[in-house]
C-alpha positions in Angstrom: 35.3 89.7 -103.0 33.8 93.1 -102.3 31.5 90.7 -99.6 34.6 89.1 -97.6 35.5 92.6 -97.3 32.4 93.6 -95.2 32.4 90.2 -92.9 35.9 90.7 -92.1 35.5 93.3 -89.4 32.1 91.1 -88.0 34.7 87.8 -88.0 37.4 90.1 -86.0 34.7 91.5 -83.4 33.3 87.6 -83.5 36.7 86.1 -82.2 37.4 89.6 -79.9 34.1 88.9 -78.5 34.8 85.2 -77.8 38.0 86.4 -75.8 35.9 88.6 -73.4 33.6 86.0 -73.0 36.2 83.8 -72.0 37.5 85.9 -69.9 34.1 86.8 -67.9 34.5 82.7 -66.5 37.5 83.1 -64.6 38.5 83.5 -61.4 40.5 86.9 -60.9 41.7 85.9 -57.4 43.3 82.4 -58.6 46.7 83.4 -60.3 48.4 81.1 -61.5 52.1 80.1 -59.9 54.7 78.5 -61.9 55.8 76.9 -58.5 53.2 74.3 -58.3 55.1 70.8 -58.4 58.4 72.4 -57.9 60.2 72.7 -55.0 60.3 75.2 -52.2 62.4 77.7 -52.8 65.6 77.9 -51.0 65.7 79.6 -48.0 67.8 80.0 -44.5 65.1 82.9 -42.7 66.2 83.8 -39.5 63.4 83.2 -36.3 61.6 86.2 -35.0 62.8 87.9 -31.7 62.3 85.7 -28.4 61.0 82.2 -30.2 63.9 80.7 -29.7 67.5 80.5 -32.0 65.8 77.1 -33.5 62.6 78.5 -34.4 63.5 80.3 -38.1 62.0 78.5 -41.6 64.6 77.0 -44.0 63.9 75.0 -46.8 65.1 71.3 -44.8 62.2 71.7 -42.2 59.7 71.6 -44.8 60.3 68.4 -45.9 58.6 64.8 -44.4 55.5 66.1 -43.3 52.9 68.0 -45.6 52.4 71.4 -44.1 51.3 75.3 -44.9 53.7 77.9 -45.2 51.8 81.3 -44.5 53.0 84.4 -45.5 52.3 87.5 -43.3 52.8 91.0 -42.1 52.1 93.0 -39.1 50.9 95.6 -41.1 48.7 93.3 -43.5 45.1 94.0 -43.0 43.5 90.6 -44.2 46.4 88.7 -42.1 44.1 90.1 -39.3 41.4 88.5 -40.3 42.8 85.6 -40.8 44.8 84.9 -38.0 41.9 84.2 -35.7 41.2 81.3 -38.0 44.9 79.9 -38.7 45.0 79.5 -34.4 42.1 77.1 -34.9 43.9 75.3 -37.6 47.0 74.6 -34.8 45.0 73.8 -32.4 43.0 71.0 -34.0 46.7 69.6 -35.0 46.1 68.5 -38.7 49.1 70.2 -40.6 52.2 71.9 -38.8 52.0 75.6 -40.2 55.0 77.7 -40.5 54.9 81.6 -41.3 57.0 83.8 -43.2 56.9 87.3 -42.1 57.4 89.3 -45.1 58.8 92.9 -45.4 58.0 93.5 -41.5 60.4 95.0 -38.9 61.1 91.9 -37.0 60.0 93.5 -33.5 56.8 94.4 -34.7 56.1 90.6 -36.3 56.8 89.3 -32.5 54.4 91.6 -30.7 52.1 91.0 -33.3 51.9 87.2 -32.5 51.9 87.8 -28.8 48.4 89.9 -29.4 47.1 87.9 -32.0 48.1 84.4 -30.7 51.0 82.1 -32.6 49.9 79.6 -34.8 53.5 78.7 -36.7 55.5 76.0 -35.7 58.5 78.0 -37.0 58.5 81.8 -38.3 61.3 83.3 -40.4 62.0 86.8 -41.0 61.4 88.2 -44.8 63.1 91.4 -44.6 62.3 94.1 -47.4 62.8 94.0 -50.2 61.4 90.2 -49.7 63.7 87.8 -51.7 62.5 85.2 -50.5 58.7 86.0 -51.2 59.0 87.0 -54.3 61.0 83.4 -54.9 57.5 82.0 -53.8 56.2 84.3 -56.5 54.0 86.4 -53.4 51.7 88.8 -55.0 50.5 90.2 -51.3 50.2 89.2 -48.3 48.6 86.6 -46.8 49.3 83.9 -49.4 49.3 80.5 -48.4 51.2 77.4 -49.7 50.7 73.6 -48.9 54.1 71.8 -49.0 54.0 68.0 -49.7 56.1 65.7 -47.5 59.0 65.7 -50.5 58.9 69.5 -50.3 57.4 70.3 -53.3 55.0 73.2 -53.2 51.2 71.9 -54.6 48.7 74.7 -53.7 48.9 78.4 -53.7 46.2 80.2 -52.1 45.8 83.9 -52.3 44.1 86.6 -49.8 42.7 85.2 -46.4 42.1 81.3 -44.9 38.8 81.1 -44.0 36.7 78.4 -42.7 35.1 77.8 -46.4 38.2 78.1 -48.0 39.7 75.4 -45.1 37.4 73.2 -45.3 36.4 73.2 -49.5 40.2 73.8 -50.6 42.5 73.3 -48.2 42.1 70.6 -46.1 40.7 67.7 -48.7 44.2 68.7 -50.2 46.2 68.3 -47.4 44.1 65.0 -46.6 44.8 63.7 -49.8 48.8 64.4 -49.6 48.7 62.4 -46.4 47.4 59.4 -48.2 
């Protein structure tokens, strides 16, 4: 009895130490998101400043076409580095992309896209505090969904597109949804 005693506490540091082990496989920059297979949240954003009065994001124009919804901020530092990148996506006319521009002064999201270049089909404002990101379950800005053609959501991506993450994640998705 006295010797179940000793090899408790090496069984309890045994399983602890599986749990860390565990742990030391997985990716900290893929969160999971309750929203994958659901659909897109409801939504009615207004457009950004001089794109037009038909030019906002609500939930009906994501549906019969796959696309990404991209959320953003002029005053998110990695939407800078990935904007360069989301104008090639546009221009090689694969996937309609449409932005969300989240807890931004609406002004400031415009003459952002007129420096950086405009990639979205259709933008709609995410005033702070955000209800409608945090309906996507957003973490931080950029985040990126792909949309299937019924509207339900089927990838969450997290931090910057870039051209590995296009052309290893992304796009083979978005292929296969096509199908």
């Amino acid at each position: 009895m006295r010797r179940l005693l000793y090899l408790l506490p090496v069984a309890v540091f045994g399983i602890i130490a599986l749990f860390f082990l565990r742990g030391l496989t997985l990716n900290p920059r893929e969160i999971p998101s309750v929203l994958i297979n659901r659909p897109v949240p409801e939504m009615n954003l207004a457009p950004l400043p001089g794109r037009g009065e038909n030019t906002g994001l609500a939930t009906a124009d994501l549906k019969g076409r796959v696309s990404l919804v991209n959320i953003y901020g002029s005053w998110c530092i990695a939407c800078v580095q990935e904007h360069p990148y989301l104008v090639q996506i546009k221009k090689q006319g694969i996937v309609p992309i449409h932005g969300i521009d989240w807890r931004d002064d609406p002004v400031e999201g415009a003459k952002w896209l007129q420096k950086h270049g405009d990639p979205y089909d259709r933008v709609g404002i995410d005033p702070a505090p955000g209800r409608t990101a945090v309906d996507f379950g957003v973490t931080g800005a950029p985040e990126t969904f792909i949309v299937d053609k019924a509207g339900l959501i089927r990838y969450k991506h997290i931090g910057p597109v870039t051209p590995e993450t296009w052309d290893k994640v992304l796009l083979p998705i978005i292929k296969e949804l096509n199908k």
